[in-house]
C-alpha positions in Angstrom: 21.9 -31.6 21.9 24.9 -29.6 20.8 24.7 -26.0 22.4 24.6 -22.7 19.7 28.1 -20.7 19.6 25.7 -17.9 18.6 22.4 -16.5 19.3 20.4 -13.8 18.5 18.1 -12.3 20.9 15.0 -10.1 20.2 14.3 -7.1 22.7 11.3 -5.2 22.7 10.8 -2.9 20.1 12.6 -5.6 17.0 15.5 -4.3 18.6 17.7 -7.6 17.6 21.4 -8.4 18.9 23.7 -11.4 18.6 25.2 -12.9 21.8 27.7 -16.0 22.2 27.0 -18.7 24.5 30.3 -19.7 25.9 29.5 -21.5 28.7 27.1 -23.5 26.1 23.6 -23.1 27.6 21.5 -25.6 25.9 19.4 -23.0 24.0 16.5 -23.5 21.3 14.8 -20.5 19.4 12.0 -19.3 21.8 13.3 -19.3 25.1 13.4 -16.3 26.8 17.4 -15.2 28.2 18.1 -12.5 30.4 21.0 -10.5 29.1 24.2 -8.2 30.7 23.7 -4.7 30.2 25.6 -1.8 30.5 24.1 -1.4 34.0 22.1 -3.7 35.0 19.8 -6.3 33.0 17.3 -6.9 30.5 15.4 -9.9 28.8 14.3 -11.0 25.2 13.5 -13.9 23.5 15.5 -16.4 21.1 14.7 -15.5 17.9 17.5 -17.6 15.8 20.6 -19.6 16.6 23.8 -20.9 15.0 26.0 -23.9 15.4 29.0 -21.9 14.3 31.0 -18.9 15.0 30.3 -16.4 12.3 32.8 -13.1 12.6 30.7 -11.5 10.1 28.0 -10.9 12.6 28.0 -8.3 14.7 28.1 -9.8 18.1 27.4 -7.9 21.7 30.0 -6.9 23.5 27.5 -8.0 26.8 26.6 -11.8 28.0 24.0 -14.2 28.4 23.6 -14.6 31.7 21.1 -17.3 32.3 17.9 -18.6 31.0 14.9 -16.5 32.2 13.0 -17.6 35.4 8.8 -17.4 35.5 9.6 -14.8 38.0 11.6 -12.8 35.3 9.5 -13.3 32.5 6.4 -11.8 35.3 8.4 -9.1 36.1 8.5 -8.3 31.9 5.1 -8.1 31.7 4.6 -6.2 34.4 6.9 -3.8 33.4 5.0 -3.6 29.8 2.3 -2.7 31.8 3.9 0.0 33.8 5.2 1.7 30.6 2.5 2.3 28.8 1.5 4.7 32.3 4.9 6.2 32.0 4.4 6.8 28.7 1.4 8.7 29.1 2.6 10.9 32.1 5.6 11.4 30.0 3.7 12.8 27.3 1.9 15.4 29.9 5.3 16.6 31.0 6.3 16.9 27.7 3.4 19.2 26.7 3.8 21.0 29.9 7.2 22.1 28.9 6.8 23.0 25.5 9.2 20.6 24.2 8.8 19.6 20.0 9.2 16.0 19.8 6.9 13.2 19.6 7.5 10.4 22.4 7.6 7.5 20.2 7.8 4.7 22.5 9.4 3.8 26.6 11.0 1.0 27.6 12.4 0.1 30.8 15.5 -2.4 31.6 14.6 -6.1 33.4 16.0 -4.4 36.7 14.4 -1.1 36.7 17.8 0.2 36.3 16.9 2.5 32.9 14.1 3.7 31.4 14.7 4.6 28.0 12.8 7.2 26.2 12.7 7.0 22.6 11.7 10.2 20.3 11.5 12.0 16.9 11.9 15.7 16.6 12.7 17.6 13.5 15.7 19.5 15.3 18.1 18.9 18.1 16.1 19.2 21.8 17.6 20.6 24.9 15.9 17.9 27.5 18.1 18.9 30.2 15.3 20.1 32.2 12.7 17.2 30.8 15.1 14.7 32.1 15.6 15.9 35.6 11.7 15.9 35.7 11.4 12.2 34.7 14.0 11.0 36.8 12.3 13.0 39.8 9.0 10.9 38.6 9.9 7.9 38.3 13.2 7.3 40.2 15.4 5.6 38.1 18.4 6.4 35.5 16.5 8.2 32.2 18.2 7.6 28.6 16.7 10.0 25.6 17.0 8.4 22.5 16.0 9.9 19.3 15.6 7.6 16.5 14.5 8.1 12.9 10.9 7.7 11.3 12.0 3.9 9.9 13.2 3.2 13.2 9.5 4.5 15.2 7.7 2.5 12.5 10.1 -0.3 13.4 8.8 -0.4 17.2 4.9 -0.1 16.1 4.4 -4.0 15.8 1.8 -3.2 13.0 0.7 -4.7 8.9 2.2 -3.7 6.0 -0.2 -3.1 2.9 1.3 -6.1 1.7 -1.0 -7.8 4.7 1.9 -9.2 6.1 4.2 -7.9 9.4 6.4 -4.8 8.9 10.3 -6.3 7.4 11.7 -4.2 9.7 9.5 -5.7 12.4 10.4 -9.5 11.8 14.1 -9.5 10.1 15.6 -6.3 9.1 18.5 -6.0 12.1 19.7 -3.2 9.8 18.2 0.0 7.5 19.8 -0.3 3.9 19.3 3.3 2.0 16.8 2.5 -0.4 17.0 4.4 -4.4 13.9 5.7 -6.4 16.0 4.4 -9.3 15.0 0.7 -7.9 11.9 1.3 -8.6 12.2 2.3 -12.1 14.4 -0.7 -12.8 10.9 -3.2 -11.4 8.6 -1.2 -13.5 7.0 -0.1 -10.5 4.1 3.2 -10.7 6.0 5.7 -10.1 3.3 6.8 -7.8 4.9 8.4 -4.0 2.2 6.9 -2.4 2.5 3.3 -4.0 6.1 2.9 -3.2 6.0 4.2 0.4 5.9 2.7 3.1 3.9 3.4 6.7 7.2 5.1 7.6 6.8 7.4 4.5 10.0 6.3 3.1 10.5 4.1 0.2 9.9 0.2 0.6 12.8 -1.6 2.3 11.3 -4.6 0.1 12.5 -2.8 -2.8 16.1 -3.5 -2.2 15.5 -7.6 -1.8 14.9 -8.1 -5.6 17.6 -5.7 -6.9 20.2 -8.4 -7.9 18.2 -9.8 -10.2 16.5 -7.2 -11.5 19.8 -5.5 -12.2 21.1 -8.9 -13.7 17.6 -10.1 -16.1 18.0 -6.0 -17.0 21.1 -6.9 -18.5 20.0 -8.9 -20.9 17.4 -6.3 -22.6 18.0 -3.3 -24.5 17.9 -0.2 -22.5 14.6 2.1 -22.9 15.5 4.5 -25.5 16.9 1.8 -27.7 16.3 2.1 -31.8 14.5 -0.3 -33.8 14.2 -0.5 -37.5 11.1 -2.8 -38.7 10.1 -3.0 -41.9 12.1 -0.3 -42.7 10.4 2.0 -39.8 11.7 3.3 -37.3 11.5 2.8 -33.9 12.7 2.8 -29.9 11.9 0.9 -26.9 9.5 2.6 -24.6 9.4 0.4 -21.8 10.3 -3.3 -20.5 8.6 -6.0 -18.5 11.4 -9.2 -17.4 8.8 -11.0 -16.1 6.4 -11.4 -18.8 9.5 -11.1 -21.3 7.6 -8.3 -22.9 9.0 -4.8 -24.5 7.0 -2.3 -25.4 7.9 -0.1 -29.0 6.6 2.7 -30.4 7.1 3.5 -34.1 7.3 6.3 -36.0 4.0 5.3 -37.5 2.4 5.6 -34.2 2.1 1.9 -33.4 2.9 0.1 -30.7 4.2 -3.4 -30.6 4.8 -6.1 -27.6 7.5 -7.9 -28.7 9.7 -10.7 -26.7 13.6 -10.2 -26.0 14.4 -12.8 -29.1 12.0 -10.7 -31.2 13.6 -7.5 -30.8 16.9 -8.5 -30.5 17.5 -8.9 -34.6 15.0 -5.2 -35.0 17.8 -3.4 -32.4 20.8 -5.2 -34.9 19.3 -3.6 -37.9 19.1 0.0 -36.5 22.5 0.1 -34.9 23.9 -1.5 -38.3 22.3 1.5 -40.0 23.9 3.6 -37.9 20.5 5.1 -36.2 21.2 7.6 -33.3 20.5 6.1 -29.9 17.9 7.5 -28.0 18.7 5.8 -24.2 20.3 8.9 -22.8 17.5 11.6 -23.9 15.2 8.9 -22.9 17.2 8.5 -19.0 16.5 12.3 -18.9 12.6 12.2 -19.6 12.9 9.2 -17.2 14.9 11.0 -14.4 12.9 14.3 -15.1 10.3 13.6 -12.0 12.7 12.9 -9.1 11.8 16.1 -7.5 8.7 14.5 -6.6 10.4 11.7 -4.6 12.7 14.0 -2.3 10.3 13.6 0.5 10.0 9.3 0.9 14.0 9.0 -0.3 16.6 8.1 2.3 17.6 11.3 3.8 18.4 9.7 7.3 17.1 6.4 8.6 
């Protein structure tokens, strides 16, 4: 079996990170590897591999340093164990201090070496006195990491309301800022609830079918757009890609579904007679509510 030149490596929390395999360990997805660290050690578990270099990825600066023993993968679970009690003295401590931020999650290295804390606050924390507390505790080097709300959804190994894992969970290694404007373009409700997700930001599932949105949108007349039917006038109100089905609405107060080859000779006639275009007083209607989407856009990750 020909060994990977790259593998990627899945901590806990979906925390993902590329590794090569010089010395060529003969590696399959699902083996568990323990990994150099800054100081020290930690394990994960193959989650992908690759024949072939790729520069493009972003690999570790760190190295695999063997396959993980039964007494290494033990140790792991023990040490998920332990956390969850460090996490709740943590929390104590926290309170007792009067400190505003949420502990999120803990995580402590293979070795024992770190224990990472990771938090959300809504302003910068002076832990200082937190931290000599913690390392008094629990004897060990203590790391404060604040991380964003996509990032402590990330770490909650939880459904999305599509019924399937979290995206972030199983193959997001990166946050994309994500537009309201994408949502327009699908035809989505423009409902803040609808498009949100558990992290209270906008889908990251929104981005995946922008391409071709964008590129099927192309092909239809913008919303706004005149019509002349019959002599009667007319615009298009709204467009579905999928179903190949515009919506006008004419002066006469009806409303036709039309297809794209339909409408395409209706939209001739009205620019031929010179009819003003309606698509950029029709963007501004559109555009009107984005106050109402301040809260779920990407502000910070």
């Amino acid at each position: 079996m020909n060994a990977p030149k790259v593998v990627k490596i899945e901590f806990k929390g979906n925390r993902r990170e590329c590794f090569q395999n010089p010395l060529e360990y003969p590696i399959v997805s699902g083996d568990y590897l323990v990994t150099e660290t800054e100081k020290g050690e930690d394990i994960g578990i193959v989650s992908s591999i690759s024949k072939q270099l790729c520069i493009s990825k972003n690999i570790s600066q760190y190295k695999i340093l063997r396959k993980a023993t039964d007494e290494d993968i033990t140790k792991n679970e023990e040490n998920r164990e332990l956390e969850k009690k460090v996490k709740s003295i943590s929390i104590e401590k926290i309170k007792k201090l009067r400190i505003n931020m949420k502990l999120t999650d803990v995580e402590y290295q293979l070795d024992h070496n770190k224990l990472t804390f990771y938090y959300t606050a809504n302003k910068r924390i002076d832990f200082r006195e937190l931290v000599k507390v913690l390392a008094g505790e629990f004897r060990t080097r203590i790391e404060m990491r604040q991380i964003g709300v996509r990032d402590e959804t990330k770490r909650m190994d939880t459904i999305g309301p599509c019924g399937l894992p979290l995206c972030c969970e199983k193959h997001l290694d990166h946050f994309v800022p994500v537009d309201i404007k994408l949502a327009k373009e699908q035809n989505l409700p423009m409902s803040p609830t609808k498009l949100s997700g558990l992290c209270g930001k906008l889908k990251c599932c929104l981005n995946f079918e922008k391409d071709f949105y964008r590129s099927e949108l192309n092909k239809y007349p913008p919303i706004g757009e005149q019509l002349l039917k019959n002599q009667t006038k007319g615009y298009v109100s709204k467009v579905n890609i999928l179903a190949d089905q515009i919506t006008c609405n004419f002066k006469d107060d009806t409303v036709e579904y039309l297809t794209l080859k339909e409408v395409q000779p209706l939209t001739k006639d009205a620019r031929d007679k010179g009819l003003e275009n309606l698509c950029v007083v029709m963007s501004e209607i559109i555009d009107g509510n984005e106050d109402d989407f301040k809260n779920i856009e990407d502000n910070d990750n």
